[in-house]
VOVOFI-275542 format. One record per residue: residue number from 1; x, y, z of N, C-alpha, C in turn. Coordinates in Angstrom, 1 decimal, padded with zeros to 4 digits. Example, Ala and Ser with C-alpha at 12.3 -4.5 7.8 and 13.67 -1.06 7.14 Angstrom:
BEGIN
num->1	n_east->013.2	n_north->-005.7	n_up->007.8	ca_east->012.3	ca_north->-004.5	ca_up->007.8	c_east->013.2	c_north->-003.3	c_up->007.8
num->2	n_east->012.8	n_north->-002.2	n_up->007.1	ca_east->013.7	ca_north->-001.1	ca_up->007.1	c_east->012.9	c_north->000.0	c_up->007.9
END
This chain:
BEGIN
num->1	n_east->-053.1	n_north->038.5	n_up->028.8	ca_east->-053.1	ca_north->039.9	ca_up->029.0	c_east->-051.8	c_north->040.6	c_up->028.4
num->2	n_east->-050.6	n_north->039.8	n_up->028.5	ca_east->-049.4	ca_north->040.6	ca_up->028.2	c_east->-048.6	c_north->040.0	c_up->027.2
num->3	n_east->-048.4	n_north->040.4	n_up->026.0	ca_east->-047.2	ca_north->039.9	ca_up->024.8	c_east->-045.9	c_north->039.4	c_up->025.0
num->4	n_east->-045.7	n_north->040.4	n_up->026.4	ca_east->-044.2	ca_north->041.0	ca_up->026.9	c_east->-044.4	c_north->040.1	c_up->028.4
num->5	n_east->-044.2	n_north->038.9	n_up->028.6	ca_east->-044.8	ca_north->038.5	ca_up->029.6	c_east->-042.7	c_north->038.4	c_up->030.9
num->6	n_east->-043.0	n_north->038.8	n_up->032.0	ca_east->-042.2	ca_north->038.7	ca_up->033.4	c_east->-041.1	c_north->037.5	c_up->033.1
num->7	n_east->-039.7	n_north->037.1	n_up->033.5	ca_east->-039.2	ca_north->036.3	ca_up->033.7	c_east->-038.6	c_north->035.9	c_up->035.1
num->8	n_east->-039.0	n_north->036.8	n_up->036.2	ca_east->-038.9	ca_north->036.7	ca_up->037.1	c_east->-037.7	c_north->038.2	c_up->037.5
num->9	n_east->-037.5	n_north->038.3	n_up->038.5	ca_east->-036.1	ca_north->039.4	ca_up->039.0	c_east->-035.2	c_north->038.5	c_up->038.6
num->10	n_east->-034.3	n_north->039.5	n_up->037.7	ca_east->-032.8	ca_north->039.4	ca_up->037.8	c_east->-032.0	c_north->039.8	c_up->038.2
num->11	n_east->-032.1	n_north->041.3	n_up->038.5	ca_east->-030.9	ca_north->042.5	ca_up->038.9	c_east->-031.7	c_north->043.0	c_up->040.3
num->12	n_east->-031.1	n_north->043.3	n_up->041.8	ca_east->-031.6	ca_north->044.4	ca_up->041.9	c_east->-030.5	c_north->045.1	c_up->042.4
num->13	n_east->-030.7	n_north->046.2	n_up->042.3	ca_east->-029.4	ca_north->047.7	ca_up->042.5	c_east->-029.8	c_north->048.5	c_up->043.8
num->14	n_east->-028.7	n_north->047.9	n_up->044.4	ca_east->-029.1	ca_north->048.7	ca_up->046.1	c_east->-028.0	c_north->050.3	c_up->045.9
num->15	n_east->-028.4	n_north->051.2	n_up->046.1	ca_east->-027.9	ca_north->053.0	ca_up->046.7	c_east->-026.8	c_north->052.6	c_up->047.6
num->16	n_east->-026.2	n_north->052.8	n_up->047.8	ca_east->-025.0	ca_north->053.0	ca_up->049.1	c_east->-024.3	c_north->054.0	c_up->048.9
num->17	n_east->-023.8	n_north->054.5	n_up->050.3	ca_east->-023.2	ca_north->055.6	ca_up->050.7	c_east->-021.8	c_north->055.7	c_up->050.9
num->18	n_east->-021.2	n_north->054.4	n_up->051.1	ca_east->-020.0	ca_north->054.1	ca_up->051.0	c_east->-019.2	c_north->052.6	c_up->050.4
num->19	n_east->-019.0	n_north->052.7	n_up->049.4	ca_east->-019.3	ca_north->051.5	ca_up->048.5	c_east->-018.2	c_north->050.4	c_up->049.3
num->20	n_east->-016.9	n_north->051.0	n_up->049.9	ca_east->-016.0	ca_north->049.5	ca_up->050.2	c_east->-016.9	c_north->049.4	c_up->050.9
num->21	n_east->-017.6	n_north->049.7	n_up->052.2	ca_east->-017.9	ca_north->049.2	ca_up->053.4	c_east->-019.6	c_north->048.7	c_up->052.9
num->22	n_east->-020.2	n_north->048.7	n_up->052.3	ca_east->-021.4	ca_north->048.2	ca_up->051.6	c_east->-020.8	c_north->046.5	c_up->051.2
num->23	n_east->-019.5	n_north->046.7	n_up->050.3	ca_east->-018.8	ca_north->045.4	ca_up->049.2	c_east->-018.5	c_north->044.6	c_up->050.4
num->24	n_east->-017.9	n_north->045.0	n_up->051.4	ca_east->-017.8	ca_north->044.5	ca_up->052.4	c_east->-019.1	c_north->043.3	c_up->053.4
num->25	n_east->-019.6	n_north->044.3	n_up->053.6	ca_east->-021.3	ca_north->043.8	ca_up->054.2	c_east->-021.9	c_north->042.9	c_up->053.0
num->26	n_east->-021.9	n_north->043.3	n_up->051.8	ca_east->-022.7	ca_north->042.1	ca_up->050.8	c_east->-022.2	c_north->040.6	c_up->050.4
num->27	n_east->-021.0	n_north->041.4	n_up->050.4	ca_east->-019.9	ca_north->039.8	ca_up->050.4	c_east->-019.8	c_north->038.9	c_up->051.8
num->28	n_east->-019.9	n_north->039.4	n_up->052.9	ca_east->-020.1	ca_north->038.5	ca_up->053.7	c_east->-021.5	c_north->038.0	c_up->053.8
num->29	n_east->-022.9	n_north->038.5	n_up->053.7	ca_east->-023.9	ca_north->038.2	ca_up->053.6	c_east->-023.8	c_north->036.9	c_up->052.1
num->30	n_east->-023.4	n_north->037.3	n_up->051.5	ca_east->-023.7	ca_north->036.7	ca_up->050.5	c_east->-022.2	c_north->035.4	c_up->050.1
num->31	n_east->-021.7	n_north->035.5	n_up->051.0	ca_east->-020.5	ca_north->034.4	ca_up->051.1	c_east->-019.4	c_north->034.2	c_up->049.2
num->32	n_east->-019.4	n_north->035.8	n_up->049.1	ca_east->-018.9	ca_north->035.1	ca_up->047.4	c_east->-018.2	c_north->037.0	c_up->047.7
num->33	n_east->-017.2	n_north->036.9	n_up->046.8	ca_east->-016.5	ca_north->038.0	ca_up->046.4	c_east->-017.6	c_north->038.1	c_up->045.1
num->34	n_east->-017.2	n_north->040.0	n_up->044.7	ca_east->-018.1	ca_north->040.8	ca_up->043.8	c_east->-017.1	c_north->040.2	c_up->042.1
num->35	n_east->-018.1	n_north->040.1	n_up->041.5	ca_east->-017.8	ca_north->039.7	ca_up->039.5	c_east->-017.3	c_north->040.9	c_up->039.0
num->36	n_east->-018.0	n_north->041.8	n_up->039.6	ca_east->-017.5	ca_north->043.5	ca_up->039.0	c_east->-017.3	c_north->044.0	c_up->040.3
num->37	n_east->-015.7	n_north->044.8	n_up->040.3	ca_east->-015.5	ca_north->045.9	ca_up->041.3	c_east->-014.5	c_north->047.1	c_up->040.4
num->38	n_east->-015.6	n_north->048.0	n_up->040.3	ca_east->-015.3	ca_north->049.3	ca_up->040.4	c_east->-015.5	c_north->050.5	c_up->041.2
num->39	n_east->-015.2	n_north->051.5	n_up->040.6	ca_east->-015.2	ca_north->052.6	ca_up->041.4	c_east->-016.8	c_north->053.4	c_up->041.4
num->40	n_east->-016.8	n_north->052.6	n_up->040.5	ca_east->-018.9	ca_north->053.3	ca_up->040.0	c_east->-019.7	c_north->051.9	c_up->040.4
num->41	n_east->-019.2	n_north->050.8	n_up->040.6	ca_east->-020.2	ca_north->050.0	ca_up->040.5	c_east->-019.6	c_north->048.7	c_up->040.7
num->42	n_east->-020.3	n_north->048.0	n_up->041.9	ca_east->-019.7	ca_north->046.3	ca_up->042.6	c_east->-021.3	c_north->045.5	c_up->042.1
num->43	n_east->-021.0	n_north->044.5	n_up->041.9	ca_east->-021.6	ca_north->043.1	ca_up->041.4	c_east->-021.4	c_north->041.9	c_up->041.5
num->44	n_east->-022.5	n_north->041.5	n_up->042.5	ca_east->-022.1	ca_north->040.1	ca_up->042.7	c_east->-023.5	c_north->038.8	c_up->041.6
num->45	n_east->-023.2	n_north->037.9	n_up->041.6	ca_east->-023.8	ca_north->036.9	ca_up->041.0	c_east->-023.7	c_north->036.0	c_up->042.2
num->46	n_east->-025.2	n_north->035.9	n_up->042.4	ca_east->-025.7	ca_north->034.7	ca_up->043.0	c_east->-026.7	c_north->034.2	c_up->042.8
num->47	n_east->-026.9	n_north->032.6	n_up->043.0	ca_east->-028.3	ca_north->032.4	ca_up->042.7	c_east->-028.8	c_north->032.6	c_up->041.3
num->48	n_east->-028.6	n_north->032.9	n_up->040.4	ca_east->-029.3	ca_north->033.1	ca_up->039.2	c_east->-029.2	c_north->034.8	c_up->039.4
num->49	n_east->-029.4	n_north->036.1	n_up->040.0	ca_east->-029.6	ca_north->036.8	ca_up->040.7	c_east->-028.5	c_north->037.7	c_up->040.5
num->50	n_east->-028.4	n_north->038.7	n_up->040.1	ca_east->-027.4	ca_north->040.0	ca_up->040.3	c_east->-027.5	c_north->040.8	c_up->041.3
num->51	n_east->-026.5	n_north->041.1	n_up->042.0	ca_east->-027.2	ca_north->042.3	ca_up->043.7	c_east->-025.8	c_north->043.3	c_up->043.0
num->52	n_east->-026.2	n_north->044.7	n_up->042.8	ca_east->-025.3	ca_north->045.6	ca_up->042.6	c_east->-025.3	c_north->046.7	c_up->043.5
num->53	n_east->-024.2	n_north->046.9	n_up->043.9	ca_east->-024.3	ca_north->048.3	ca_up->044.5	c_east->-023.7	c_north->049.6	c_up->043.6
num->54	n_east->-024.5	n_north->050.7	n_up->044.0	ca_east->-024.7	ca_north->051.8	ca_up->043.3	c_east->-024.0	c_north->053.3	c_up->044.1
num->55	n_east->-023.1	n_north->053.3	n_up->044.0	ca_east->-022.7	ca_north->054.8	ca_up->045.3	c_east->-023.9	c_north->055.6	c_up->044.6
num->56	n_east->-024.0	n_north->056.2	n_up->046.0	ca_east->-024.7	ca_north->057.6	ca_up->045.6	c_east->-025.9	c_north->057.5	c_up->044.7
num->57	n_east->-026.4	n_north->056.7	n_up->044.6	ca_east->-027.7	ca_north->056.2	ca_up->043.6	c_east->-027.7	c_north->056.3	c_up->042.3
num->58	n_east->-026.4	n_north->056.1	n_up->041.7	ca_east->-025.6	ca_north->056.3	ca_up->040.5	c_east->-026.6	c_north->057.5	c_up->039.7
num->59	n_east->-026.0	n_north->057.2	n_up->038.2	ca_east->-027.1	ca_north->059.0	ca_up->037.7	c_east->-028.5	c_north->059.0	c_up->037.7
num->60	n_east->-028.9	n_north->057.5	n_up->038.3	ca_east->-030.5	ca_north->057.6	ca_up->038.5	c_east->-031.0	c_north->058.0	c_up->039.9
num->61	n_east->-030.1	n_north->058.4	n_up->040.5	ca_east->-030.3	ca_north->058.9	ca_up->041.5	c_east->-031.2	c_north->058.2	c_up->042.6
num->62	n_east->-031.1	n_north->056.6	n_up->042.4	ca_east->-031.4	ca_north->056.0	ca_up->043.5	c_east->-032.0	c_north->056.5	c_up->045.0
num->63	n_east->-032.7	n_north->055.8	n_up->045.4	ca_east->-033.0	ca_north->056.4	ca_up->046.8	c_east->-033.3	c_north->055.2	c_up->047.8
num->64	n_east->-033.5	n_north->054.0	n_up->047.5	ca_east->-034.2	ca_north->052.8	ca_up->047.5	c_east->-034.0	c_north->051.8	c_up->046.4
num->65	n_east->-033.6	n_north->050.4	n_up->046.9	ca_east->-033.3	ca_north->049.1	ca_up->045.8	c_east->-034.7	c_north->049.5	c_up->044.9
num->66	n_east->-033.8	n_north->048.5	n_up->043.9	ca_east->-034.8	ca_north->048.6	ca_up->042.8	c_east->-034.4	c_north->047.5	c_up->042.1
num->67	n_east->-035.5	n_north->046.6	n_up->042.1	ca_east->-035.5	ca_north->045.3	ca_up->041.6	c_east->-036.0	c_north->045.4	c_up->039.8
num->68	n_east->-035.1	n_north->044.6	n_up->039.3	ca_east->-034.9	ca_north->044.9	ca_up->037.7	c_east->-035.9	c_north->043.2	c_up->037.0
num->69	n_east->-037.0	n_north->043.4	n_up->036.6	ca_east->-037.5	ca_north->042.4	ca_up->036.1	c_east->-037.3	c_north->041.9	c_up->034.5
num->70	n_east->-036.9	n_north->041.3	n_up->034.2	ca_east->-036.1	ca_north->040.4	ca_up->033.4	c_east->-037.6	c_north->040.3	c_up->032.4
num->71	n_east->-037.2	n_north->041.0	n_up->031.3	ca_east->-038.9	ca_north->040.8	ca_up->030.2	c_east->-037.5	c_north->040.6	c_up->028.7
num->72	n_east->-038.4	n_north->040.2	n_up->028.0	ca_east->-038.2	ca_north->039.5	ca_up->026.5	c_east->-038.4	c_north->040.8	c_up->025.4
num->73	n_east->-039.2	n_north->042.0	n_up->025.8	ca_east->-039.3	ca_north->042.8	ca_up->024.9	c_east->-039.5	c_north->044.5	c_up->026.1
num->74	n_east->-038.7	n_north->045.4	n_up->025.7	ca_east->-038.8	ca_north->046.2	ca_up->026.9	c_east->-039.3	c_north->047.0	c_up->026.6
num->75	n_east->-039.6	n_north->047.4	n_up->025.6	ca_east->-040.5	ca_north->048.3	ca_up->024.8	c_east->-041.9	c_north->048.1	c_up->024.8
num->76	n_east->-042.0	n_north->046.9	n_up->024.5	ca_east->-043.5	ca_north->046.4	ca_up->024.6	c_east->-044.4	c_north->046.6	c_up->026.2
num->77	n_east->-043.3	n_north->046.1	n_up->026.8	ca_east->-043.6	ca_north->046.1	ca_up->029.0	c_east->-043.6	c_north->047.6	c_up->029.1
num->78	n_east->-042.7	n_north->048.4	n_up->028.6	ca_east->-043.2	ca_north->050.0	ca_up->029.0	c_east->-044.4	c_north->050.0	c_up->028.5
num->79	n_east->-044.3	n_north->049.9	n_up->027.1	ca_east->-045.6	ca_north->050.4	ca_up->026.7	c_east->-047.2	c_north->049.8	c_up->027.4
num->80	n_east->-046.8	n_north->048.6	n_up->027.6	ca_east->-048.0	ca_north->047.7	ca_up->028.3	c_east->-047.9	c_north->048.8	c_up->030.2
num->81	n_east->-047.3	n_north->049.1	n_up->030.8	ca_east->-047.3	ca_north->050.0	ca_up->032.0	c_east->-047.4	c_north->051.4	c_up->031.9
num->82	n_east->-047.0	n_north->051.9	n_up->031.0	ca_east->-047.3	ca_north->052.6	ca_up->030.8	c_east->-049.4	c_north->053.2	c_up->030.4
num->83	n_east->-049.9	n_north->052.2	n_up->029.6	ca_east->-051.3	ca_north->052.2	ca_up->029.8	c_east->-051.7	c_north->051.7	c_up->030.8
num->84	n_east->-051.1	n_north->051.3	n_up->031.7	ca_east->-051.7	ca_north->050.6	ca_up->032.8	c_east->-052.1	c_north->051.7	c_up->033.7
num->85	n_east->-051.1	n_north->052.8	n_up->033.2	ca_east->-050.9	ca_north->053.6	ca_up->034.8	c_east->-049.5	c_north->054.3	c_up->035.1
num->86	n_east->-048.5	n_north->053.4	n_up->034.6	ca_east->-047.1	ca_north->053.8	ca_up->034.6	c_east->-046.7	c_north->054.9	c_up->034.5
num->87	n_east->-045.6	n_north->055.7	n_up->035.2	ca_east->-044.8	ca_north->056.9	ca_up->034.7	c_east->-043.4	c_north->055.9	c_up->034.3
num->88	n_east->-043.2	n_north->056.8	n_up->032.9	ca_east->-041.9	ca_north->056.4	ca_up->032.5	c_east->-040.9	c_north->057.3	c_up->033.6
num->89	n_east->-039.6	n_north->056.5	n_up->033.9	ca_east->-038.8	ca_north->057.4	ca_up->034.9	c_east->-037.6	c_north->057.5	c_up->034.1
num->90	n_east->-037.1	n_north->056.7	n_up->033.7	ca_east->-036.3	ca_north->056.1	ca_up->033.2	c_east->-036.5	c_north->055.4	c_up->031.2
num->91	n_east->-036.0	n_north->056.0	n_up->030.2	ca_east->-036.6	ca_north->055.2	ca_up->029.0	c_east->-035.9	c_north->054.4	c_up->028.7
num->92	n_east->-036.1	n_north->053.9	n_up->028.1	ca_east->-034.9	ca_north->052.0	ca_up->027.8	c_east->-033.7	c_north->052.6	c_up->027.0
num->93	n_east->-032.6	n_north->052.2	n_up->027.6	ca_east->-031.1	ca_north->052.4	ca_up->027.0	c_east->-030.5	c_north->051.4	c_up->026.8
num->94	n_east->-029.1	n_north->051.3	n_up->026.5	ca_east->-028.1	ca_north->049.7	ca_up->026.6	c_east->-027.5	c_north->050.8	c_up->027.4
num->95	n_east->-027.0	n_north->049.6	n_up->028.5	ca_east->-025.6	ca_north->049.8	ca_up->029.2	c_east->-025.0	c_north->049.2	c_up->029.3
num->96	n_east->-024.8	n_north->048.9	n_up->028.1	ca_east->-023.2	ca_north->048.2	ca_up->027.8	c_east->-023.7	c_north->046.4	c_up->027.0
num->97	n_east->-023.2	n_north->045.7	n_up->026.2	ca_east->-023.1	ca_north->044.5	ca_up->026.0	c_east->-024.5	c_north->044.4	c_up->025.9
num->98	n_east->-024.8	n_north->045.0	n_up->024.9	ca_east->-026.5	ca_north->044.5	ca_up->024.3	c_east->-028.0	c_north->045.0	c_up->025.5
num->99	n_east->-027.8	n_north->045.5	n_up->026.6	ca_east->-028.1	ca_north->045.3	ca_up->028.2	c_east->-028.8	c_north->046.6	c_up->027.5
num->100	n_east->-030.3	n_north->046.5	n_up->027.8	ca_east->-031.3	ca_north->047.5	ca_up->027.9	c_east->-031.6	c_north->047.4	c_up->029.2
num->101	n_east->-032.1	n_north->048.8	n_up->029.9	ca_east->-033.0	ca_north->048.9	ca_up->031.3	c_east->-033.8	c_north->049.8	c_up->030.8
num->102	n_east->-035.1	n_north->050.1	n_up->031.9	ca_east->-035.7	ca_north->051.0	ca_up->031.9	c_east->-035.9	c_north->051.0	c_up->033.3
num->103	n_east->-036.8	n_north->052.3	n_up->034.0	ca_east->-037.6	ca_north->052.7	ca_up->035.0	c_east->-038.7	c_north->052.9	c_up->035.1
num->104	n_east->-039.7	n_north->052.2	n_up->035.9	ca_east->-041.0	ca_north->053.2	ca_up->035.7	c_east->-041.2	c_north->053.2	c_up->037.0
num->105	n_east->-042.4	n_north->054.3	n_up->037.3	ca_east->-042.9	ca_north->054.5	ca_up->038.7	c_east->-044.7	c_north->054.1	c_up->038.5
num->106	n_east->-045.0	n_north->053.2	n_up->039.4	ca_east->-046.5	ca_north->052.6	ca_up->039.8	c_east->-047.0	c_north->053.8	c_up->040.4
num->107	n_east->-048.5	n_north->054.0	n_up->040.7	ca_east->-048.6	ca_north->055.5	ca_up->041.3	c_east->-048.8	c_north->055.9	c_up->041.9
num->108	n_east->-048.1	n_north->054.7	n_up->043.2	ca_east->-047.8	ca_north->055.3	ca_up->044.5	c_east->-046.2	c_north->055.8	c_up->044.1
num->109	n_east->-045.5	n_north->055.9	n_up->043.2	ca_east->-044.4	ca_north->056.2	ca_up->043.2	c_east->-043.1	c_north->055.2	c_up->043.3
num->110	n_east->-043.8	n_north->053.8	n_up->043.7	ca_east->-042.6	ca_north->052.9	ca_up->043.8	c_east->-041.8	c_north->052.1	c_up->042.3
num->111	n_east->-040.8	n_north->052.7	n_up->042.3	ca_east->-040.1	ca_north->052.2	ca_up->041.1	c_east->-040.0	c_north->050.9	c_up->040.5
num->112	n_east->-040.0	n_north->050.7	n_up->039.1	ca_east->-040.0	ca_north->049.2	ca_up->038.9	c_east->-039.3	c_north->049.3	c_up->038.0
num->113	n_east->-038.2	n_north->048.2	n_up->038.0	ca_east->-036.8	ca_north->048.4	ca_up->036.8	c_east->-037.4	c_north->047.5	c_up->035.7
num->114	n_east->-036.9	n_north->047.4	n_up->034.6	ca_east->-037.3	ca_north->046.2	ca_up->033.7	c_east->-035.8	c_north->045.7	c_up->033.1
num->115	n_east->-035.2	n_north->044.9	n_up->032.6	ca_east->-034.3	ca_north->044.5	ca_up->032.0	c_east->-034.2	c_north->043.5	c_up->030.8
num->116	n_east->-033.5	n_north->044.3	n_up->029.6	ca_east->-033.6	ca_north->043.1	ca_up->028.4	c_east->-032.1	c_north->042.7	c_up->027.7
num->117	n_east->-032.1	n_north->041.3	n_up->027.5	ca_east->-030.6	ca_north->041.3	ca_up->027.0	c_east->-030.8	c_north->040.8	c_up->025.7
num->118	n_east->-030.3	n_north->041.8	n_up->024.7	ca_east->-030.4	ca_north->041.1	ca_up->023.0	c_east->-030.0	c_north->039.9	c_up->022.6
END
């Protein structure tokens, strides 16, 4: 069915309201200090697995985690969801170090991240 076929979740990016006290609660949950701590944005690596937190639902304006699925061509997976049904929310960018994302919304509205690394 799909060219652009899933590699499983890699990223997912939780909203928080107050990022020390979030870094706080994930680090103990997750028994490891964050790989990235900024002022925009904490990252831990676990598991294979990235858990980031987002103040304020960063410029995507977050509202709810959003699990980032790890595809080989991100262009191709919009395009493939997009005929499926998909709203584009989000179009594929780099943020930073090769790192494409996108957004889409299924049509109940639940968001679905994708993620590609060059």
């Amino acid at each position: 069915m799909s060219d652009s076929p899933v590699r499983g979740i890699r990223t997912v990016l939780h909203p928080v309201s107050d990022l020390a006290r979030a870094k706080a609660v994930y680090a103990a949950l997750l028994g490891e200090e964050p790989r990235t701590d900024s002022s925009y944005y904490v990252g831990f690596e676990v598991g294979g697995q990235h858990i980031g937190l987002v103040p304020g639902g960063g410029p995507a304006g977050m509202t709810s985690p959003v699990a980032y699925w790890d595809v080989p061509d991100i262009e191709a997976k919009v395009a493939e969801l997009t005929a499926a049904g998909a709203a584009v929310r989000e179009a594929a960018h780099d943020v930073g170090g090769g790192r494409l994302v996108a957004t889409v919304t299924d049509r109940d509205g639940n968001v679905l991240g994708l993620i590609q690394d060059r």
